[in-house]
N, C-alpha and C positions, 0 to 999 in steps of 0.2 A: 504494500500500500504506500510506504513511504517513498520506495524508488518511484512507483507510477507516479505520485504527487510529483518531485522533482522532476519529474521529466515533461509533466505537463506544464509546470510552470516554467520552466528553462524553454521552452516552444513558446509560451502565453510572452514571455517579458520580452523576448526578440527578435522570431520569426516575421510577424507584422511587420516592425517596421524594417527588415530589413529586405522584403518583398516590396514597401513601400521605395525603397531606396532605389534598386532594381529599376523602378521605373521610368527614371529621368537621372538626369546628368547630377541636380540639383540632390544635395541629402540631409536636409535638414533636422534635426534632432531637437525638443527641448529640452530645457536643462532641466527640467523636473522627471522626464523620460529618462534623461543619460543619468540623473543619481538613481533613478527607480532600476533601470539597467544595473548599474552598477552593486547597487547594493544586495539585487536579487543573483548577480552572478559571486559573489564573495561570500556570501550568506548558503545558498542552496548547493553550488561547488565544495565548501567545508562540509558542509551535512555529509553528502554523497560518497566525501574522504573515511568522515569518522563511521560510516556504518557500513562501508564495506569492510570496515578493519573490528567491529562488530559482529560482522558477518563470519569473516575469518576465526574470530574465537570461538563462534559458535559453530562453523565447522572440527576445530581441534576437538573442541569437549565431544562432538558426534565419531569421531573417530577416534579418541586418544583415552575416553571417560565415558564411554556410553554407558556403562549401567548406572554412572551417576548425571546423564544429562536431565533428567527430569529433575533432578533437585537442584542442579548448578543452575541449570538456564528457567529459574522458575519467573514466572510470570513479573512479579517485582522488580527480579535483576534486569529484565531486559528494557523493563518502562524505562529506569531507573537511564541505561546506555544509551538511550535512543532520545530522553530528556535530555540529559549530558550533553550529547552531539549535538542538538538544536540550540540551546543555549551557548554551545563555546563559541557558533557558528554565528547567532546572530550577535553576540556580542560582539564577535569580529569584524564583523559589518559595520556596527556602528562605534567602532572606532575609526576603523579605516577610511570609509564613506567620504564623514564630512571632513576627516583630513585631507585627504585626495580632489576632494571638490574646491577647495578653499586654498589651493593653490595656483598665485595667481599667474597669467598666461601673457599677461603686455599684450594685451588686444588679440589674441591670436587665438581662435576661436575651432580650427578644424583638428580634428582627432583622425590621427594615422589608423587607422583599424575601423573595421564593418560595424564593433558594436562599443558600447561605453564599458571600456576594462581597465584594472588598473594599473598595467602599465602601459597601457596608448597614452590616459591620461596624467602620467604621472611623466609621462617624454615631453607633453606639449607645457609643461611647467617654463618660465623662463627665471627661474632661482635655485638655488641649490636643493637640490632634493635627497641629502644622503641621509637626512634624517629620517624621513620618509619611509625610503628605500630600506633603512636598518630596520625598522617597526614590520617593516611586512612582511622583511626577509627572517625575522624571528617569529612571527605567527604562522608564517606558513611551513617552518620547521614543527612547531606544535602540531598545526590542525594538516599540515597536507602530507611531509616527511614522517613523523613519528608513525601515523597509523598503516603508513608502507612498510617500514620497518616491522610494528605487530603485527602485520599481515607475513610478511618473510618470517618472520621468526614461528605463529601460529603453521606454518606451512612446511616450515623445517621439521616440526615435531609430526605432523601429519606422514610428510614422506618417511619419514623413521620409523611411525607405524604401519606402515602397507607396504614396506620392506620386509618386516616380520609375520607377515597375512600369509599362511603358507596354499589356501586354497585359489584359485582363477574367477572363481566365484565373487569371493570376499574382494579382491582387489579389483575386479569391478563395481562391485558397487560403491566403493569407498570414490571412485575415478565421477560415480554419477552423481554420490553425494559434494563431490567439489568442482565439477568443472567449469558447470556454468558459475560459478562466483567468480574460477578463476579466469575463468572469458572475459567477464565486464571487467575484474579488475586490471587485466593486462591490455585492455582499450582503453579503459576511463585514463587510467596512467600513461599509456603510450601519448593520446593525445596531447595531456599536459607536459610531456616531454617534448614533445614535438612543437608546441606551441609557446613553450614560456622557458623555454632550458636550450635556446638556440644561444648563440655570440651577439654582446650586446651590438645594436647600431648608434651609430652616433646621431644625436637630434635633429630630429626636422627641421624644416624651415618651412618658410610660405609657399615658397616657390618648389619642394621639394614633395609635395603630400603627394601621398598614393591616389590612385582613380579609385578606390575603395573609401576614401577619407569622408568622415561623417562633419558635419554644422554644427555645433550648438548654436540655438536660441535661445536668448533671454526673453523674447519677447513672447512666448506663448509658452 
């Protein structure tokens, strides 16, 4: 239920207007749009982090403690993980958010990138931004590195168990009870490899934005 939510709402906050964009040369954003963007992509990307790495322990305890997964993964503990995730997540947001927004741009109003992220918008700053940059680059060792880590490490002990599964049977099913988790996680991850873990570029300019570069408006 939780992934379908995030997935709806990650389509609800961007797809529109980036269909909208598509349609003319012109790609105007407002700024009440690019914080709503923004905030929904920092916010619901954390979640997504903390509860595949969620997901991950709850596959270890199903392969490494199953005759005690009924009592470890009892009803409580799991609100309890899935509360956790949403609050570290939205907390993150609204730190990051209106720090990110509130950096000012010397008139310079277009965003390198199709949607409002934060570092398009943390590039079109015209001040130093290593303050910035340190804040985010330690939250997201929290909320995005550590739960890859407990997903490697819950994964380690798994493969250790279905090492010692001496029937063809059992080491199949243990393959059915983790693969699809480990599908999304080795996409959800790759992308953000792909997308946030390239060599930095040096900053834009006016004259240098992408054909992809978004508008902000103030005025709507």
């Amino acid at each position: 239920i939780h992934f379908s939510f995030l997935d709806l709402s990650f389509t609800t906050s961007s797809i529109p207007q980036l269909l909208y964009n598509l349609s003319g040369c012109d790609k105007p954003i407002s700024y009440t749009g690019c914080a709503i963007q923004l905030f929904l992509s920092l916010g619901l990307g954390g979640v997504e982090c903390l509860l595949l790495a969620v997901m991950a322990y709850d596959r270890f305890v199903a392969v490494c403690k199953p005759l005690h997964y009924v009592v470890i993964m009892n009803p409580q503990l799991c609100f309890s993980l899935v509360s956790l995730a949403w609050v570290c997540r939205v907390a993150n947001s609204l730190i990051m958010s209106p720090m990110t927004l509130w950096l000012p741009c010397c008139g310079y109003h277009k965003v390198d990138h199709f949607l409002c992220e934060l570092p398009a918008l943390i590039q079109r700053a015209c001040v130093n931004t290593a303050a910035v940059e340190g804040i985010a680059f330690i939250l997201a060792v929290g909320i995005v590195l550590s739960p890859l880590v407990l997903i490697l490490i819950s994964y380690g002990y798994i493969v250790r168990a279905v090492l010692s599964i001496q029937s063809s049977s059992g080491r199949h099913k243990t393959f059915n009870t983790c693969g699809s988790h480990l599908t999304v996680v080795s996409l959800f991850y790759g992308n953000i490899t792909y997308m946030y873990m390239q060599p930095g570029a040096p900053p834009r300019t006016k004259a240098s934005s992408s054909p992809s570069s978004i508008t902000l408006s103030h005025h709507s």
